[in-house]
N, C-alpha and C positions, 0 to 999 in steps of 0.2 A: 785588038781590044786592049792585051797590054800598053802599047801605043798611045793611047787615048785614057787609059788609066793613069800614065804618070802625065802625061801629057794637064790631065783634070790636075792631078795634086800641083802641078809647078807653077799652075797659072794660080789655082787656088794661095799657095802656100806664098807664092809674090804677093799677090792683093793683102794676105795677111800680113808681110814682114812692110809691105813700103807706103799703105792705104790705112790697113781696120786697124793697127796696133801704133801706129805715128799720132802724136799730139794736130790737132787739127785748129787753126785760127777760127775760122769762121763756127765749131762746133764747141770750141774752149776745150775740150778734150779729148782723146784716144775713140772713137768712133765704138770699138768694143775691147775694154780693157785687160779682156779674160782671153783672148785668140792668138794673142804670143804664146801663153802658157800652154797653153792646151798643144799648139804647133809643138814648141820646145819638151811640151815632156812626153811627146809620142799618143798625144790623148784625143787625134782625131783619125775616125777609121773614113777609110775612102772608098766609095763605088761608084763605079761608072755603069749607066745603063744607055744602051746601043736605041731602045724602043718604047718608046710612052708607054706600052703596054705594060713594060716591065718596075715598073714604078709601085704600084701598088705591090706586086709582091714582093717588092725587095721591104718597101715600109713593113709591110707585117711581118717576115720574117725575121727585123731588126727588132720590131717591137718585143717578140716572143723570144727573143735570146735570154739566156740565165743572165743572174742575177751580177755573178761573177765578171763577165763580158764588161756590164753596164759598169760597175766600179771601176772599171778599167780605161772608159771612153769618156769624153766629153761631148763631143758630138760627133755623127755619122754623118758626110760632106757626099750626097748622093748630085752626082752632075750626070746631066744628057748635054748633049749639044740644044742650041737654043732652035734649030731649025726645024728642027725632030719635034717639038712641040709649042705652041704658041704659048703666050704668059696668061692668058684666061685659060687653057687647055690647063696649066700647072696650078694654076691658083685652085680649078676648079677638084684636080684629083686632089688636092692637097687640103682642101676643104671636106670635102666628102670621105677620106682616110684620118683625117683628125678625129672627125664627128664617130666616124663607124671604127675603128679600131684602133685609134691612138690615146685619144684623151683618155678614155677607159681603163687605158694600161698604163696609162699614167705619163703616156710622152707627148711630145707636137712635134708637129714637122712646120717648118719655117720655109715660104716659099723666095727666091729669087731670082728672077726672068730680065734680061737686056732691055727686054720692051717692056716692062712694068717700072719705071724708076721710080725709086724709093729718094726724095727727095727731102732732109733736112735740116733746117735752115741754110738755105741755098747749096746745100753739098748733097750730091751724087753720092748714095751709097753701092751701089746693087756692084756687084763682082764686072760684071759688063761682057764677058766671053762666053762664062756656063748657064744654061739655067740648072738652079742649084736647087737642094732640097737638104734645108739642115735639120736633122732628126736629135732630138734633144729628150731627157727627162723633164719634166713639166716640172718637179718639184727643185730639181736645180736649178734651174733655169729661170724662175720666180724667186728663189733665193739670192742669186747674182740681183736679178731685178733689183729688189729689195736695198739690197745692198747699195745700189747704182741711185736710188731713189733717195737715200739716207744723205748720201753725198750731192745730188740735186743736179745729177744727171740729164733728170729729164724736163727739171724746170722750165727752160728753152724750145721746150717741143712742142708744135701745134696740138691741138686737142685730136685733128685729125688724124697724126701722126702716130702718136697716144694708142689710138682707135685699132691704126692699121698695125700695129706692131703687136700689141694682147690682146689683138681679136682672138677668141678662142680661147684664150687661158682663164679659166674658170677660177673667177675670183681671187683675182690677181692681177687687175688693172691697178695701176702705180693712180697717187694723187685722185 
């Protein structure tokens, strides 16, 4: 399990330095502007889980951490291997753990599956190794938005895209 634990961070912690944090042509800009920093100032905590099963309690158990923790993190990079669960099987717990214990407490979890591509304007976002599960505060995370929205971020983005990205965020669709 250790194995598979750094294993997740270096695959993860590449796609961040050479993919999410590089200026992008076709996107005009950095894919996600904030995931250098977060990398560089030790601000994302890492879990690897072995069994679909084990998903939902590791979300609630991150959900219900002190206060202290969450000042500390930016977001929690929860990977399984992708064959251990399908990208409906992820979408699905990650839907129904929003709904039932996340939003509530004030975070989202973010899903990301090989087989779900998240495509846009012609770019391939998705990690493509892990299905990934990024556990966030709702309230930061809508702030970045915001922030991203100012700068006109997401001008360029389909309405669909829009859709798929702040489904869930409660009143806190951009544009």
């Amino acid at each position: 399990m250790i194995n598979e634990m750094m294993e997740l961070e270096k695959d993860v912690s590449d796609w961040i330095k050479t993919f999410v944090s590089q200026h992008n042509q076709s996107l005009g800009y950095e894919p996600c502007p904030y995931a250098q920093a977060a990398l560089d100032e030790g601000k994302i905590h890492w879990c690897y889980v072995k069994h679909k099963k084990d998903i939902a309690v590791q979300l609630y158990q991150y959900a219900t951490f002190n206060k202290q923790f969450w000042d500390r993190i930016e977001v929690i990079v929860i990977g399984i291997k992708p064959d251990m669960i399908t990208a409906k099987e992820l979408e699905q717990e990650v839907d129904e753990m929003n709904t039932q214990a996340l939003l509530p407490r004030g975070f989202i979890a973010l899903p990301d599956h090989p087989d779900d591509k998240e495509i846009i304007n012609g770019v391939e976002m998705n990690q493509g190794k892990w299905a990934l599960i990024l556990l966030q505060s709702k309230d930061k995370l809508n702030l970045a938005s915001r922030k991203l929205d100012r700068l006109g971020y997401y001008d360029s983005w389909s309405e669909s895209n829009k859709e798929d990205v702040f489904k869930g965020r409660l009143a806190s669709k951009v544009k």
